[in-house]
C-alpha positions in Angstrom: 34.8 -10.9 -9.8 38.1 -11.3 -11.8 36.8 -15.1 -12.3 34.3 -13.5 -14.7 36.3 -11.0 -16.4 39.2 -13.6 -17.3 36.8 -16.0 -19.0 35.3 -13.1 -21.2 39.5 -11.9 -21.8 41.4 -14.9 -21.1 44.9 -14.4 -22.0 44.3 -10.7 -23.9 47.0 -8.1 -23.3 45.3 -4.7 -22.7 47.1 -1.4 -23.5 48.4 -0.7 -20.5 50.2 -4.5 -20.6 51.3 -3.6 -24.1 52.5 -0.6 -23.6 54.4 -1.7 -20.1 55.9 -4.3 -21.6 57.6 -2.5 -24.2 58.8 0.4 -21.6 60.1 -2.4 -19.7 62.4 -3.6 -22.4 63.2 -0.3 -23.8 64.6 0.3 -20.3 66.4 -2.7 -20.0 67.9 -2.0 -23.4 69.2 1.3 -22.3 71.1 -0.7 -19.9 73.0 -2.8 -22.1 73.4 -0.7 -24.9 74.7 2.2 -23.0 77.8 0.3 -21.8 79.0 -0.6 -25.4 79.9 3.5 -25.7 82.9 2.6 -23.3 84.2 -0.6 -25.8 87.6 -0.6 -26.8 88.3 -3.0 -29.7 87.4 -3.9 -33.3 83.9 -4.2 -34.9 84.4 -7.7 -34.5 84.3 -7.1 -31.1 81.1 -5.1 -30.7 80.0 -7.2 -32.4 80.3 -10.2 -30.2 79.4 -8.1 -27.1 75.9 -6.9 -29.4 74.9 -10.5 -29.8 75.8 -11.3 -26.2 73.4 -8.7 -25.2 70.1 -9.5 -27.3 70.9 -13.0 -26.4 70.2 -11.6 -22.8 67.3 -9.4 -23.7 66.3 -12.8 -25.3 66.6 -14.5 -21.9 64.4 -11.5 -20.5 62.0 -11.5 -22.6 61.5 -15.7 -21.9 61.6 -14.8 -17.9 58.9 -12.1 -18.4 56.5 -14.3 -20.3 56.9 -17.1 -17.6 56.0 -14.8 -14.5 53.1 -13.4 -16.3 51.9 -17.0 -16.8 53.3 -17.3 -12.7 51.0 -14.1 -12.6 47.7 -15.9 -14.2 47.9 -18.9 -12.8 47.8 -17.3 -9.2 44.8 -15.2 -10.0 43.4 -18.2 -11.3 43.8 -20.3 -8.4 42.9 -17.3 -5.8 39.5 -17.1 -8.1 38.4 -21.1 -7.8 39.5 -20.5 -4.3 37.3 -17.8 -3.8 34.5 -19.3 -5.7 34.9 -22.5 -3.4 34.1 -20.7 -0.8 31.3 -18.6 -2.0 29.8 -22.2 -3.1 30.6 -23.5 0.1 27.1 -22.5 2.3 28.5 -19.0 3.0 25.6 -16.7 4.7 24.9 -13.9 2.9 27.1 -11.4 4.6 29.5 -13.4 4.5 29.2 -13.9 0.8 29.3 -10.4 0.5 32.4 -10.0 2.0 33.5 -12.9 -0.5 32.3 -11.0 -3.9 34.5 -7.9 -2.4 37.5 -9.6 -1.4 37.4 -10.8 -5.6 37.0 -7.2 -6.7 39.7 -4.3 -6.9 39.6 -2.1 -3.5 38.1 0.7 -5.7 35.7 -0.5 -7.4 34.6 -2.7 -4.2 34.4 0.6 -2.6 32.0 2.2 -4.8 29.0 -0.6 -4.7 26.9 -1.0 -1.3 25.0 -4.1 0.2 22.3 -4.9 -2.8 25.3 -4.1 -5.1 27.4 -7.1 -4.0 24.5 -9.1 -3.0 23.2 -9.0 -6.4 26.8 -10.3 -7.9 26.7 -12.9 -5.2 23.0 -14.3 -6.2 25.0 -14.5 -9.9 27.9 -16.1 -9.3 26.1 -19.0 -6.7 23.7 -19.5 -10.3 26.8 -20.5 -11.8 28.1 -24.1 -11.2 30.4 -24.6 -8.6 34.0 -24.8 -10.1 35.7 -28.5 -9.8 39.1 -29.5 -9.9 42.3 -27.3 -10.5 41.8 -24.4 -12.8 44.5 -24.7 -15.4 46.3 -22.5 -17.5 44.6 -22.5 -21.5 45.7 -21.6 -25.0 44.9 -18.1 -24.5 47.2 -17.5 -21.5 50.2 -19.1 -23.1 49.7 -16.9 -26.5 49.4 -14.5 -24.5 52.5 -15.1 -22.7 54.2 -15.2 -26.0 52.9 -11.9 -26.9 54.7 -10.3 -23.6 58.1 -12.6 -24.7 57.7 -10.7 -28.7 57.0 -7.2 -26.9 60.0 -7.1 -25.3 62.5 -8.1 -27.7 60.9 -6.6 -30.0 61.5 -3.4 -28.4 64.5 -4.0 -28.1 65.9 -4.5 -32.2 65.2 -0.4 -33.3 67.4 0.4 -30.5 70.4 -1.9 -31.5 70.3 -1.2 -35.2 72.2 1.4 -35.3 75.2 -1.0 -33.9 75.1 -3.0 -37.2 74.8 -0.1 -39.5 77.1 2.4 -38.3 80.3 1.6 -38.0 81.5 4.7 -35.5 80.4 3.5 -32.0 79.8 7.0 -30.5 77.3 7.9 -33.5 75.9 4.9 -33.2 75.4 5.0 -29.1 73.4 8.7 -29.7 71.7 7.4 -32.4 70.8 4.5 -30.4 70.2 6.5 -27.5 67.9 8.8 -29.4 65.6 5.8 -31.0 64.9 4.7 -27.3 63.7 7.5 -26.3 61.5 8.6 -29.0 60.3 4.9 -28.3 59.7 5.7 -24.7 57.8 8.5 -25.5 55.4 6.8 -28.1 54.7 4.2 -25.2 54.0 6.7 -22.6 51.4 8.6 -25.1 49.4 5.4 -25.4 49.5 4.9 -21.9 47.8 8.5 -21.5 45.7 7.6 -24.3 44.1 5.0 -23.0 44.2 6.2 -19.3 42.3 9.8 -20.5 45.7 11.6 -19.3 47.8 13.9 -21.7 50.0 12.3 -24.3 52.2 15.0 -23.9 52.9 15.0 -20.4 52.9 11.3 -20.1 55.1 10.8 -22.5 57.7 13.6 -21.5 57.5 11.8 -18.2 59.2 8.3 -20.0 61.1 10.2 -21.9 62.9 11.9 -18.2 62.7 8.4 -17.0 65.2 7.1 -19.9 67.1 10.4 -19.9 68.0 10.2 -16.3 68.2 6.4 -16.5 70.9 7.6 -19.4 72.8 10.3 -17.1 72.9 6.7 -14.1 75.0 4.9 -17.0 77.3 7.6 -18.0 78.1 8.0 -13.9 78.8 4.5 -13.8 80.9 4.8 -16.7 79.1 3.3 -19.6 
């Protein structure tokens, strides 16, 4: 049950939440930074409008860690509840039916009667859980990793805005560390998944290309 699995990796952020997170904010930073291209002003100007938007990405990052604590804290409560219930004289079918709702559909699907039986007999030798489960010191560093991840990802792509002083050059340039970024995240993801590197991460890279071609459509 995820009760079990989130007391052996409270509040650690796996690859695939690494790895989303920084897509996530490399796509929102494609957003933003694509509209500077269509500024019309001094450096001063951009520059003003460049702080405006990390500020943003700063407020992003801060909304993203707080549902993912949103995100724990339900699990967590849906888990006691669960438990609750299993602790609560359930018959053994019924019990069954408990243990399955508390695993993912697929892996639920792949073990029969003695399976979940046997994980029921486990979890009722546990004590019962009492009181409201709270969230710990693992979940909120963990929420403050998901709040670095994406703004993080977000500084290589504005860089170029404070070292180049052409806009244009600066927008490809930009454009061009995004994507190279997007593509590095989508290689993990296949690495960890089993998949191909190179086809996952040609498939973020076309995600921030087309999300590129959106921007230019809408004039930024």
């Amino acid at each position: 049950m995820p009760q079990l699995l989130r007391a052996m990796n409270a509040g650690a952020l796996d690859p695939v939440d690494r790895a989303s997170e920084v897509i996530f904010g490399l796509l929102m930073a494609l957003t933003f930074v694509g509209t500077l291209g269509a500024i019309e002003g001094g450096r001063e100007e951009l520059r003003t409008l460049l702080l405006a938007a990390l500020g943003c990405n700063l407020a992003w990052g801060v909304a993203d860690a707080v549902m993912y604590l949103v995100g724990v804290a339900t699990q967590a409560r849906r888990d006691h509840a669960l438990m609750q219930r299993l602790h609560g004289g359930a018959d053994a079918a019924i019990g069954r039916r408990i243990v399955a709702e508390g695993l993912s559909p697929g892996l639920a699907a792949t073990l029969d009667e003695n399976d979940l039986d046997g994980l029921r007999l486990r979890l009722l030798d546990m004590p019962r859980p009492a009181g409201i489960p709270r969230l710990g010191w693992e979940d909120y560093r963990a929420a403050f990793g998901v709040f670095v991840l994406v703004v993080l990802a977000t500084f290589p792509v504005v860089l170029p805005y404070l070292f180049i002083d052409d806009v244009v050059r600066a927008l490809r340039l930009s454009q061009a560390i995004a994507l190279a970024m997007l593509f590095v995240a989508g290689a993990a993801l296949a690495r960890y998944s089993g998949g191909s590197m190179w086809r996952l991460g040609l498939l973020m890279t076309a995600i921030g290309a087309m999300l590129l071609v959106v921007i230019v459509l809408l004039g930024g």
